[in-house]
Each structure stands twice: as C-alpha cells, then as structure tokens.
C-alpha positions as a printed Julia matrix, in Angstrom:
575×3 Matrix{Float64}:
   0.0     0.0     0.0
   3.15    2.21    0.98
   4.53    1.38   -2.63
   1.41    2.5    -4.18
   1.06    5.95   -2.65
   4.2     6.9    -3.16
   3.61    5.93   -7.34
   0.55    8.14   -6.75
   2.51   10.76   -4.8
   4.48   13.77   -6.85
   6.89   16.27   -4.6
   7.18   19.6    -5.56
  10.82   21.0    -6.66
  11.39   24.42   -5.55
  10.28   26.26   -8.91
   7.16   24.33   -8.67
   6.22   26.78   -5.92
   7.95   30.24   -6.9
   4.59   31.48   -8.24
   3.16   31.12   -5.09
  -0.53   29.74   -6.28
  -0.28   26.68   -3.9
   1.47   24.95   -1.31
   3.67   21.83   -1.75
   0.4    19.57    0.32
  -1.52   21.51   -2.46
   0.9    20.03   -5.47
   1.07   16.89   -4.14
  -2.63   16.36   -4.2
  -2.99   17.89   -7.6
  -0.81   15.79   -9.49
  -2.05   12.68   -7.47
  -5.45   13.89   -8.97
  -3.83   14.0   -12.88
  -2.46   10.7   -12.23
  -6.01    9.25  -11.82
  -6.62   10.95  -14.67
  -3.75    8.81  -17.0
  -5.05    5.53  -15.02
  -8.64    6.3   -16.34
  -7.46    7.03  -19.95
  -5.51    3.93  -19.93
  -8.59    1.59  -18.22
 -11.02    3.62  -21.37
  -8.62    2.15  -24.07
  -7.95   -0.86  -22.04
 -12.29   -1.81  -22.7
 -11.97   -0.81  -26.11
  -9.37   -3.15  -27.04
  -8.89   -5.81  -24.74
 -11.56   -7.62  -26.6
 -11.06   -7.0   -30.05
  -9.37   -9.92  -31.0
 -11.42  -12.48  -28.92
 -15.02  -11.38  -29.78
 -15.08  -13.16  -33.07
 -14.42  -16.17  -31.73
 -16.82  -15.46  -28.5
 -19.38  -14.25  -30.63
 -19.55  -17.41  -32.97
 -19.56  -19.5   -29.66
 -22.43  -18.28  -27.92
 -24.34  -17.68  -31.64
 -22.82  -19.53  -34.54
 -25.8   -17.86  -36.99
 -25.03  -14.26  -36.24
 -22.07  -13.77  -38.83
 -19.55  -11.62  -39.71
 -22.03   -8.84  -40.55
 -23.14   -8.53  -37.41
 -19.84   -8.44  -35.85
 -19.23   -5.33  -37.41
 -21.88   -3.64  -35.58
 -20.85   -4.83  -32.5
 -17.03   -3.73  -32.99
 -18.87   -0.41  -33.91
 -21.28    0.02  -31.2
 -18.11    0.93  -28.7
 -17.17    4.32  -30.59
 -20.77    4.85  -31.99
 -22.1     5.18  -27.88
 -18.94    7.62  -26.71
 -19.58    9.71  -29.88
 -23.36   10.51  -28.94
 -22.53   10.91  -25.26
 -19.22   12.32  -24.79
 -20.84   16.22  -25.21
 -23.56   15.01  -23.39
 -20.99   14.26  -20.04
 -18.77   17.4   -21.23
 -21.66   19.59  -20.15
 -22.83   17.92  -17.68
 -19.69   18.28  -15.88
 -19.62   21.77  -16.7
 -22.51   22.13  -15.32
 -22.15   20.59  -12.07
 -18.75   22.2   -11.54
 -16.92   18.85  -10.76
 -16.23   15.72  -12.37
 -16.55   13.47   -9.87
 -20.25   12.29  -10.04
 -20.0    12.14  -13.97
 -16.93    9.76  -13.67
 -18.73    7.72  -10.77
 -21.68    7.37  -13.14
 -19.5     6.35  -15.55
 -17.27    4.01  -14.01
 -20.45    2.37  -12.57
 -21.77    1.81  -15.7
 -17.91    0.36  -17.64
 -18.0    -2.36  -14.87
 -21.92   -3.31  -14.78
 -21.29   -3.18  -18.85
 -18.36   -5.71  -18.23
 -19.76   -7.75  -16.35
 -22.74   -7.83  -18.61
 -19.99   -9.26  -21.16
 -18.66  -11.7   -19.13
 -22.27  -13.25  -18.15
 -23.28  -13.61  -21.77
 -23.72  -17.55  -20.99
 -26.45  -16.78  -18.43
 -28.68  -15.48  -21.1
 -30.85  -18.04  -22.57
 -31.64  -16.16  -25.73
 -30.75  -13.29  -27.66
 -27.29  -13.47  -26.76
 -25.74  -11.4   -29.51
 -27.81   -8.79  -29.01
 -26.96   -8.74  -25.33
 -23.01   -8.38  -26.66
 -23.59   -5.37  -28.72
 -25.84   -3.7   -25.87
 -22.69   -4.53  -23.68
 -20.58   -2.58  -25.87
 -22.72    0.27  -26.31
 -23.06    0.76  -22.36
 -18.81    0.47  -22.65
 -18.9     3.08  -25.46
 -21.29    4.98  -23.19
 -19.03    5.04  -20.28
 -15.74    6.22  -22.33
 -17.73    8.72  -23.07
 -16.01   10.09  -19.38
 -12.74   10.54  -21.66
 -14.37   14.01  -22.25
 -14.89   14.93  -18.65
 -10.85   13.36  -17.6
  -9.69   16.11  -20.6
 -11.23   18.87  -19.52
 -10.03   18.13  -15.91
  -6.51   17.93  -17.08
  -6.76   21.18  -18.67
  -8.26   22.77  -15.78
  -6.23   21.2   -13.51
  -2.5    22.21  -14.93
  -0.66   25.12  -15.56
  -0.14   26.16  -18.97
   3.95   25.08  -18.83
   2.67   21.59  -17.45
   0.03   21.12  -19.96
   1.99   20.06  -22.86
   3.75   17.61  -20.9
   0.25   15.96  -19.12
  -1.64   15.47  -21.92
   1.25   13.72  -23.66
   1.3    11.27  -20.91
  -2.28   11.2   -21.09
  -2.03   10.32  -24.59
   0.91    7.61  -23.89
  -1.7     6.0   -21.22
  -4.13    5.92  -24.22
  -1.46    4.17  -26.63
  -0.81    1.66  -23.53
  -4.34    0.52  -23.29
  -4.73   -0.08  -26.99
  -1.48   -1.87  -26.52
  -1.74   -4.21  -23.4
  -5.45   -4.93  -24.39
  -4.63   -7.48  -27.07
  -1.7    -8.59  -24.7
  -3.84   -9.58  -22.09
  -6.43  -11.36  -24.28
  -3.72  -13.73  -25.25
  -3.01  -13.78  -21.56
  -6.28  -14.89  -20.61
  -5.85  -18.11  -23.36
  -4.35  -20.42  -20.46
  -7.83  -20.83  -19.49
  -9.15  -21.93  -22.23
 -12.53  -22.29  -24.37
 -14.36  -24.1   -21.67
 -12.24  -22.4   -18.84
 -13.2   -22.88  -14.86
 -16.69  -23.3   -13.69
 -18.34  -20.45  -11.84
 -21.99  -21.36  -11.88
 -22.52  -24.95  -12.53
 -23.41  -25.9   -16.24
 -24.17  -22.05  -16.7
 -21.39  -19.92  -16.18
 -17.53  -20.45  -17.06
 -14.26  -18.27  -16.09
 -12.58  -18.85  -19.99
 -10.48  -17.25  -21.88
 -13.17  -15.23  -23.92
 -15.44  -14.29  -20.47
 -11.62  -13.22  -18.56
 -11.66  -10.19  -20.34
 -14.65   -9.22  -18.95
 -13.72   -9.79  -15.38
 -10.61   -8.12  -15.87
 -12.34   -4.89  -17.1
 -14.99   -5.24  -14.13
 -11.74   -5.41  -11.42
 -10.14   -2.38  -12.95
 -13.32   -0.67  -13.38
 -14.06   -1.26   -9.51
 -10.47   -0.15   -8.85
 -10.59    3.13  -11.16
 -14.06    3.59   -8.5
 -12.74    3.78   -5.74
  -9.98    5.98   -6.95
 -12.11    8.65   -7.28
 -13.82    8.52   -4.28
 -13.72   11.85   -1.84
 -10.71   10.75    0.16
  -8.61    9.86   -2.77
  -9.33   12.4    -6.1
  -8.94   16.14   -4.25
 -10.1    18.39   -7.66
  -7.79   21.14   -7.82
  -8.47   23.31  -11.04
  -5.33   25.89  -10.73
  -5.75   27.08  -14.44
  -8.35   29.09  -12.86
  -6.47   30.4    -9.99
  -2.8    31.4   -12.57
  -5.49   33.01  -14.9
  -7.17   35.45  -12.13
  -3.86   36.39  -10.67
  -2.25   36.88  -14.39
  -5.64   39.55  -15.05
  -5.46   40.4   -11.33
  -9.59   39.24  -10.82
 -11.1    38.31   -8.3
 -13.65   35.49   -8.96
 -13.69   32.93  -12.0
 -16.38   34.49  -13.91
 -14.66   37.6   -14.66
 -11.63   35.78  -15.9
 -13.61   33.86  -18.42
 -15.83   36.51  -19.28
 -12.62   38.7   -19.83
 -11.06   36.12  -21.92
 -12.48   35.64  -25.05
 -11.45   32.64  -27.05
 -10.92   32.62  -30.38
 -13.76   30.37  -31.61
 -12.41   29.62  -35.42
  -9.18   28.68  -34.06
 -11.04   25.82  -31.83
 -13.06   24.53  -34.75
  -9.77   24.48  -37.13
  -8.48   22.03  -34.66
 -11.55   19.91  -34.01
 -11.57   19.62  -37.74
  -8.1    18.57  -37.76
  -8.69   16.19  -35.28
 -10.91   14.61  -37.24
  -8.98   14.61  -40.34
  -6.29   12.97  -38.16
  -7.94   10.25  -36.78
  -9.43    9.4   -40.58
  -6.65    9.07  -41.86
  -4.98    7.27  -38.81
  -7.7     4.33  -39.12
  -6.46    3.12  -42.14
  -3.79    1.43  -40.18
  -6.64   -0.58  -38.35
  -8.79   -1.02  -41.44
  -6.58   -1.82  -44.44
  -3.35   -2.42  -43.08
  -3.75   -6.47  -43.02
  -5.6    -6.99  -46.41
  -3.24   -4.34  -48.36
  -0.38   -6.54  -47.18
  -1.85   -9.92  -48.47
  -3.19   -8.09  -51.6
   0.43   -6.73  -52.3
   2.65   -9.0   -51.12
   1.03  -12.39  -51.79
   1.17  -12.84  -48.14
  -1.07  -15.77  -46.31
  -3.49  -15.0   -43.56
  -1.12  -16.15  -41.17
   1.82  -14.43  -42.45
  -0.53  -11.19  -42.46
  -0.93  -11.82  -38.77
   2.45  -12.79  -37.54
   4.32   -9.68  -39.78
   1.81   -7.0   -39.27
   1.89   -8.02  -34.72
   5.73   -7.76  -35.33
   5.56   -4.41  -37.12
   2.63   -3.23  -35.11
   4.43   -3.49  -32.12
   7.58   -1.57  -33.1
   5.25    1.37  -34.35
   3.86    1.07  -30.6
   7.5     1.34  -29.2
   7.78    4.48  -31.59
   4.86    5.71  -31.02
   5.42    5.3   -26.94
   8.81    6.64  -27.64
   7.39    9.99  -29.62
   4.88   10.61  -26.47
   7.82   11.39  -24.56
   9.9    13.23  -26.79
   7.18   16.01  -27.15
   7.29   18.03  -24.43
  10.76   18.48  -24.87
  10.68   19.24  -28.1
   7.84   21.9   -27.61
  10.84   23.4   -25.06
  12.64   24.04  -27.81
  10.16   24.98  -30.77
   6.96   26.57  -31.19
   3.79   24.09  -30.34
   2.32   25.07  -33.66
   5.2    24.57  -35.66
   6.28   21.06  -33.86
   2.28   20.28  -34.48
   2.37   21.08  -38.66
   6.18   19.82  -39.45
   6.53   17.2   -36.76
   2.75   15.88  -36.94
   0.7    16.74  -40.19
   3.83   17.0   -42.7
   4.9    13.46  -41.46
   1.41   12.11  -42.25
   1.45   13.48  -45.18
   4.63   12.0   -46.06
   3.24    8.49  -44.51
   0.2     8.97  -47.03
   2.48   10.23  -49.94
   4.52    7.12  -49.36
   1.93    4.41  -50.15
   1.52    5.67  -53.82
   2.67    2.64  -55.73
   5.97    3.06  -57.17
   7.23   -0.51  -57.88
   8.53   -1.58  -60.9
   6.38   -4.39  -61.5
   2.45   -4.7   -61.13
   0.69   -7.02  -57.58
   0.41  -10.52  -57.21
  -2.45  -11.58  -58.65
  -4.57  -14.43  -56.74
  -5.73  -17.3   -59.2
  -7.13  -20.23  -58.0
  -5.36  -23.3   -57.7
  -7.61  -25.14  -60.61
  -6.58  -22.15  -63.31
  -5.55  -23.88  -66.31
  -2.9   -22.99  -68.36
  -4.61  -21.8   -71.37
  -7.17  -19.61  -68.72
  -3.96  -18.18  -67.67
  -2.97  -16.82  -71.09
  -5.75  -16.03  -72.01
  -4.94  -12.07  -72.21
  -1.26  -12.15  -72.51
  -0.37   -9.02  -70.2
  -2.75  -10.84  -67.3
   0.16  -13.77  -67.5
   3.14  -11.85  -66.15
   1.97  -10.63  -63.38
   1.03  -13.67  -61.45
   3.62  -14.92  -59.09
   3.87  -16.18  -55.76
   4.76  -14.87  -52.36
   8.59  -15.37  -51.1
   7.91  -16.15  -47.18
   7.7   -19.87  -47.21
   8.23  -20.73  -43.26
   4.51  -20.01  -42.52
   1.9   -22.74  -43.16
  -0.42  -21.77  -45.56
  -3.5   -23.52  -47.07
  -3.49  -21.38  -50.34
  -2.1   -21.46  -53.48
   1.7   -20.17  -54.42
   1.71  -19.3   -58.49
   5.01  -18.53  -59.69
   6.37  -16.73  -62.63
   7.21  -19.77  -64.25
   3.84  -21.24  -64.11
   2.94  -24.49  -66.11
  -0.4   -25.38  -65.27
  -2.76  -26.47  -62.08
  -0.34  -27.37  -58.88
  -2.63  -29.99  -56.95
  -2.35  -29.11  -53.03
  -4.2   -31.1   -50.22
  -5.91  -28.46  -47.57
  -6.52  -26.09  -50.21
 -10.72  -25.77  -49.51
 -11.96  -22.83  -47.13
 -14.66  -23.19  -44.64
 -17.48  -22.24  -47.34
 -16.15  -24.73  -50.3
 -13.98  -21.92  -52.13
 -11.0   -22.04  -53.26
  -8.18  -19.19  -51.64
  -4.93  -17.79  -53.83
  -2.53  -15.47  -52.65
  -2.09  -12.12  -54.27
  -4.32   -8.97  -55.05
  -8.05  -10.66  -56.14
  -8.69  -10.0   -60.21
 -12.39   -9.5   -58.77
 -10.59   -6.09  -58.16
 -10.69   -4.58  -61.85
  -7.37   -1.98  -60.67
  -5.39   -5.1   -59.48
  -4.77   -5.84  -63.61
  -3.61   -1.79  -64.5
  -2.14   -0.4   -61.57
   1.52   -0.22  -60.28
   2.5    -2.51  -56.84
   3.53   -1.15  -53.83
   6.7    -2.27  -52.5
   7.91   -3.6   -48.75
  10.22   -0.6   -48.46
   7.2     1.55  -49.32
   4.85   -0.02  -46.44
   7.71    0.3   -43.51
   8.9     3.94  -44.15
   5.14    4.73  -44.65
   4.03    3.09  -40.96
   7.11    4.7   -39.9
   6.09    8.18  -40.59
   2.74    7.1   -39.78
   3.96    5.79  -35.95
   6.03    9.3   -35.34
   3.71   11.8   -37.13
   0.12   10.44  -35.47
   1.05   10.78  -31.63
   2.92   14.26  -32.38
  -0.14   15.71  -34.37
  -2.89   14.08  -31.62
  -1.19   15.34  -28.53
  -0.73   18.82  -29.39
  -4.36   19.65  -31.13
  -5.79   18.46  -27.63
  -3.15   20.64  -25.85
  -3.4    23.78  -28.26
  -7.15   23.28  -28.21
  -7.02   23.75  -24.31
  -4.9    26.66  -24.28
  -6.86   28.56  -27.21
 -10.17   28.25  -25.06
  -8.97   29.03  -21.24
  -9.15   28.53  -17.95
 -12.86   28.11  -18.55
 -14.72   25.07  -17.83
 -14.23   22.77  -20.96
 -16.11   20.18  -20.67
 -18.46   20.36  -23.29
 -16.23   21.7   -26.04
 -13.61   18.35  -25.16
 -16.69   16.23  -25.24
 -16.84   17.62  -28.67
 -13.66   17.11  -29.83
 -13.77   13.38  -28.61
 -17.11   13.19  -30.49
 -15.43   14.26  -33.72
 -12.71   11.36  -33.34
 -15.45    9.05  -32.83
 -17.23   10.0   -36.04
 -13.92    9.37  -37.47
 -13.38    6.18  -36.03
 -16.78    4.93  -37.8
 -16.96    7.22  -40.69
 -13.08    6.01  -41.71
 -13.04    2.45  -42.55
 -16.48    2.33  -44.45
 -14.86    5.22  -46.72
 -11.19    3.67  -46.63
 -12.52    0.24  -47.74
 -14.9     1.26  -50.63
 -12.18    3.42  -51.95
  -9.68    0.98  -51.78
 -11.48   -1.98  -53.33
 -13.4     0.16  -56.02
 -10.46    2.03  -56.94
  -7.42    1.58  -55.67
  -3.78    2.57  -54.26
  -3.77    5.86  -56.56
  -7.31    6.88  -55.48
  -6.94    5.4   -51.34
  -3.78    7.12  -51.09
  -3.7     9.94  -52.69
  -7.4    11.46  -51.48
  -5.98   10.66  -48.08
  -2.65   13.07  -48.98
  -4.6    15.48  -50.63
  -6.98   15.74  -47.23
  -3.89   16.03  -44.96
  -2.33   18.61  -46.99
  -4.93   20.87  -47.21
  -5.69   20.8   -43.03
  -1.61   21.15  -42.64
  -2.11   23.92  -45.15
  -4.69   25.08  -43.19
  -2.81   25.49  -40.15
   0.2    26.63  -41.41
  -2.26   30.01  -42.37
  -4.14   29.68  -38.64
  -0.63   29.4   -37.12
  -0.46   32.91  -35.27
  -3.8    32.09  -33.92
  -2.84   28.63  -32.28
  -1.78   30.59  -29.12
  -2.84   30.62  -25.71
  -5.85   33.44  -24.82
  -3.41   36.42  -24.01
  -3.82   38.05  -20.66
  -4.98   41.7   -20.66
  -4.03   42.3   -17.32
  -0.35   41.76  -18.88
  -1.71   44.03  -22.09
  -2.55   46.57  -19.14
   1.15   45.85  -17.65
   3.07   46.84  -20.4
   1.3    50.16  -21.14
   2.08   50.82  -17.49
   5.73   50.21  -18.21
   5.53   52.16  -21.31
   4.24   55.41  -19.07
   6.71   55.24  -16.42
   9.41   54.62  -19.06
   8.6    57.99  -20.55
   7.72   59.78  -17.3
  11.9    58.86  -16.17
  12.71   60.08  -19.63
  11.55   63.06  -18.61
  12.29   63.84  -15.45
  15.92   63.09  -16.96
  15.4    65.4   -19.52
  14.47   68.16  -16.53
  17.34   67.7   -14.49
  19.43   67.87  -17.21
  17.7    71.01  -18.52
  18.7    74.0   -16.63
  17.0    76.32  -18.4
  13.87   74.59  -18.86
  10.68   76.86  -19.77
   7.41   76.69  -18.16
   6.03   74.74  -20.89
   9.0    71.9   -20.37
   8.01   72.06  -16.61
   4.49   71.63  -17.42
   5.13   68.74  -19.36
   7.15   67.28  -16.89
   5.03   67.24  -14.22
   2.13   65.99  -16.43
   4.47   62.92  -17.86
   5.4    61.91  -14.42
   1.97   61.88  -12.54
   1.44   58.1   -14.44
   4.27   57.38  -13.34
   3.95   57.99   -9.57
   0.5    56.71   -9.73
C-alpha cells in the first residue's frame, strides 16, 4: 500500500512553488489527482481493445448464426455510444462544476457493462444482441474521456500542460497496446475455462476479459472517491492572478477565445484520426493483396511491425514536451505531426517496378492463364515460405494447375494469394513495394502521436481557464465520427479504386488541413492576458515619465512649458 502511494505521490521542486498559487500539500494532491486521470485514460482504451481480438471467436460461440455482418456492428457500437454521449458528459460536468459524479456514473456503468460481457452464458436467448448492448453501455461510459480532458486542462498550468496530456495520450497508446496482450493472456484458461456457476457460467479465456475490465473498473471507483481524487483546477487560480480578478467568472468573461481557431483544430482532429484508421482497417488486407502474403503471415508480420510502431509511437509521447521546449507548439504540431502524415500517405503511392500478385485459384488452367497475354506476367507467388499456408503459391514460371491437399476454405472456395482479379485496378495499376509499407508506418507511428497530442493541448490553451467540458466532449465526439466514418470510406475506396485513389485522397486531405494550419498558425496561441496588455502600457508610461524627469534635471534652463510637461508625464508614473 506504501509502494502504491508513493507511485501516486508527486513532490514539488522548488520552482514548482515560486509562483506562489499553492502549497507543496496543495501540489502533491494535484498531481495525485492527474495521475487518476492517466489511469482512467488507460482503463477507457484498455475496454476498447482488450476484446477486439477475442469477440469473433466469443461471438460465434455463444451464436454460430449471427455472422460476420453482425460483428461489425458490435465492434462499432463501442465508438458509436462515446460519440453521442461524450458532449452530453462534457456539459454535464460543466454544469455541475466537478467531475466526480459524472466519472462515478461512468465508471459504474464500464464495470456493470463488463460484467454484462462476461455473463453472456447466463442469457438463454438473444445473446448477440446482449453483446452489442454490452458494448454500447462500454462506449457509453468512455464517453467520461471528455470529462478526464477537460479536468486535465483545468487542472495544470499552462507550462505543465503540454507535458500531461502527452502522458495522457501515452496512457491511451498503452491501453490499446496491453489490451490485445492480455487477451492472449487470458488463453491459459481456455474455451471451456473454470466453472463459476454450474453448467451455466464459465471463467474462460473469452469471459476473462470481462472480469478483468470489471476489477479495474471497480479499482478506477474507488480511486475517485472523496478521500482519494482532491479536484484542484489551478488554471483558474494562474489566470485570475495573471488579469489580477477576483472570482472565475470575470476571468472567463474577460477572456475571449478565439472560436475559429477551436473549430480548425476539431476539424483537424478529425482529419487525423481518418486518416490514422487506415492502419486498423486496411493495413492487413493491403499486405496480403500486395505482397502475396497468407493469412497467417498477415498476422504474424503486421503483430511484429505493429508493435515496433507502438514502441515508436510510446517513444514519440515522450519526446514532445521536450521538443515543444525548444520549438513553437504550432510549428512542432504542422512539421513534426501533419507534414509526417502526409509524407506516410504520400509514401503508399505505388511506385514498384512491377504490377501485384495476382490471386488465381489453384484449378486455373494454363490456357485460362494466357488467355490475355499481359494478365500472364503478373502472377507470381509470395517469397515467405516458413509459414503454413492452405493457399495457393503461383510462380512466374507457371505451367499449369499445382494440386495441393488443404486447399478448400470453410465455405467450399478455393483461396490464392495475391491482389483478387475480382478487383478490376489489381490488372492496370503499379505494386507497392515492402520498403514503401515500412517507411510509410514509420512516418505514420512518429507523425500520429505528435499531431494528436498537441491539437488536444493547443485546443485547451486557445479556449482558457474556462470550464471545458463540453467543447472536449466535442472534440472526442469528432474522433469518434472518425473512427466509424473512416473504414467504411477507406474500404470502398480501396477496393473500387485503388492505391492511386486510397492514397492519394488521403494526402490530398492532410495537406490541405496542414495547409490550413500553417495560415491559422499565429492564432494557435494561448488566450493572451490583458491584465499583462494593461502591464506593459504601465511600463511604457513610467518609461517615458523617467525620460523626462531626466530630460528636466538635465535642462537648466527649462521653460514653463517643459516644466508643465514634466510634471504631467510623471503623474502616471507615480501613480
């Protein structure tokens, strides 16, 4: 327990205090507050993708009618419920003045959802429908992702802020991380697992998720309970000394913010999570449609290069804050963020020298082959061998049907490797290259945490100390929208028309937000203080009330009219 509060605890250094605005108790018990705050980003991502991987397999368990078709709504049900609700808990935090009943509600609600999940078995009927309500109620409570971001905005100074919500955003990149990780965790138990309830209920390896999400959810709780979370919102407090107010509402009514500047980056945030989901969406089938590459092989590459983008990524999260130390926020956001992406997108534009694999089925014939002569070279096999695949390998040197045992899928088709002919732009266009696909997911891995950290921490600073819970609940919302609208656009594009089309639309849409920004770019700023405004005309005055009261003593022979002056310049001054 000692360990624990003292990983919850953060001392004060002596600058820490020097502005005088709390006391080092004070400090202590704000950042303990913020570091809730990562814990709960981390548990939101944690729901989201701890089960990804698993619910196929659950899904076709409990219901072995309810199809692929229907797991897509149930994948989608999780970012469809935080979209409609995550303005909803914005304002009513705002509202209420505190975020500690909305996150109650909220945690309440992940772990009864959870547990819902988990209990699937105990349902006699309608058991897929009780999965995707599960989800919803899990989308539902992430929708407190809102309410956490507007508390870390409220609840840092503006030299902290740049530095939190990157380790907010690392805590988000964890979850979506260790999620999968623990699924495969969980596969010691098992499909039929440990009884719980006799003949109804079963601790296994698709219902352990579940549980786990229900013990962290119960954890996250009791985190926030009175005698743990202390809310200390000391945005509020450096903004009313920096104006010299005296309550709240005259800071934010004297601080206007700069309400195209906010929608320019809720906009971009939604451009950049678009064009981030491509990576979740296309990333697999582009690699077996390019490459010739087997299910498996898709799999067991794309984990290995999925998790050194994560290390990247994870890596990048760190690096901002100093970085943002040394340049500009704004310019760090369009070179280091949106110029990378655009690069990552730019990237993926075939450039190979020869056209994609094409995938023919293992009964093709000879003469079927050749029957359009410029159809003929381009069929040949993948090169990665050591994986065991049930499909078909057609080489460049191809002499007619190559009889393999296993070949049949589930459904009584036949499976070849390579980019389907079914997809008229496999036959015309250029391939993309390995090369191509690393430096792209490279880009990809440095520019995407760069660009999403510093939209959410520019978007804070352009609105204020003022309660923000509403206008992050928006901003969440939009990322949501993206998260559905993304992969039904991505997918169509890419199998109607192709690389050029998929690729380059996606460029074209990044360049014109970095654009964008790049002309917004003296607007991305912090609200400025008029009290300081106020300051430096002060300064100004008493600058040129010295000057001349130098210019007096220095005058012997000074008229009435230079007296006159005098006196009148320096009364400012000595006011």
């Amino acid at each position: 327990m000692e360990r624990l509060k003292n990983c919850l605890l953060k001392k004060p250094s002596k600058n820490d205090l020097d502005d005088g605005l709390e006391t080092a108790a004070e400090y202590t018990e704000r950042w303990t507050s913020v570091r809730i705050i990562y814990y709960t980003m981390f548990l939101m991502s944690l729901g989201f993708s701890i089960i990804l991987t698993g619910v196929w397999p659950y899904l076709d368990k409990l219901d072995p009618h309810a199809g692929k078709e229907f797991l897509g709504w149930i994948v989608g049900a999780n970012p469809v419920g935080q979209m409609i609700f995550s303005p909803l808990v914005g304002w009513w935090g705002n509202r209420l003045g505190s975020i500690r009943l909305p996150l109650l509600c909220s945690l309440a609600l992940f772990s009864i959802a959870s547990g819902i999940y988990a209990c699937l078995e105990l349902f006699p009927t309608d058991q897929k429908y009780w999965m995707l309500y599960s989800r919803f109620l899990i989308g539902v409570s992430s929708s407190s992702v809102a309410v956490c971001r507007s508390y870390l905005s409220a609840a840092t100074k503006v030299k902290e802020r740049t530095g939190a919500v990157s380790m907010v955003s690392l805590a988000q990149t964890l979850g979506f991380i260790v999620g999968p990780v623990l699924q495969g965790a969980v596969t010691m138990f098992g499909e039929d697992g440990l009884p719980l309830v006799k003949n109804k209920l079963h601790l296994n390896m698709y219902t352990a998720t579940g549980w786990i999400n229900v013990l962290m959810g119960i954890l996250n709780f009791c985190l926030f309970l009175p005698f743990v979370f202390k809310e200390k919102r000391i945005a509020a407090l450096e903004a009313m000394k920096q104006q010299g107010m005296q309550s709240e509402k005259e800071t934010w009514k004297s601080m206007k913010p700069d309400y195209l500047s906010a929608w320019t980056l809720i906009s971009a945030f939604f451009i950049l999570v678009f064009n981030f989901v491509f990576l979740e969406t296309l990333a697999t089938p582009l690699t077996m449609d390019m490459f010739a590459w087997t299910k498996a092989e898709a799999l067991y590459y794309m984990a290995w290069i999925m998790a050194v983008g994560a290390i990247l990524a994870s890596a990048m999260f760190l690096m901002i804050d100093p970085l943002c130390k040394r340049f500009p926020e704004q310019q760090v956001l369009i070179w280091g963020g949106f110029f990378l992406m655009v690069l990552g997108r730019a990237v993926y534009i075939p450039m190979s020298d020869t056209p994609p694999k094409l995938a023919l089925p293992e009964n093709a014939t000879l003469a079927s082959l050749r029957m359009e002569d410029d159809v003929t070279t381009y069929v040949y096999g993948s090169n990665f061998t050591n994986v065991w695949s049930n499909l078909t390998r057609v080489d460049f040197d191809y002499s007619g049907p190559i009889p393999t045992a296993g070949t049949e899928t589930l459904d009584g088709g036949i499976d070849a490797l390579g980019c389907p002919p079914s997809q008229e732009w496999c036959k015309t266009t250029r391939g993309m290259t390995i090369s191509q696909f690393l430096v792209g997911y490279a880009f990809t891995a440095i520019g995407y945490p760069i660009g999403v950290t510093l939209i959410t921490t520019i978007f804070s600073k352009v609105l204020g100390p003022r309660p923000q819970g509403t206008w992050m609940g928006i901003m969440t919302g939009s990322g949501c929208l993206s998260r559905a609208l993304g992969p039904v656009f991505l997918s169509t594009i890419y199998t109607k028309y192709g690389l050029y089309w998929t690729f380059g639309s996606t460029a074209v849409m990044m360049a014109a937000t970095m654009m964008w920004l790049w002309q917004m770019r003296e607007r991305l700023v912090p609200i400025p203080y008029e009290a300081s405004c106020r300051g430096e005309e002060l300064v100004s005055v008493i600058t040129k009330g010295d000057q001349a009261s130098e210019e007096k003593k220095t005058t012997e022979d000074g008229g009435d009219q230079l007296n006159g002056n005098s006196k009148d310049s320096s009364t400012p001054g000595d006011s």
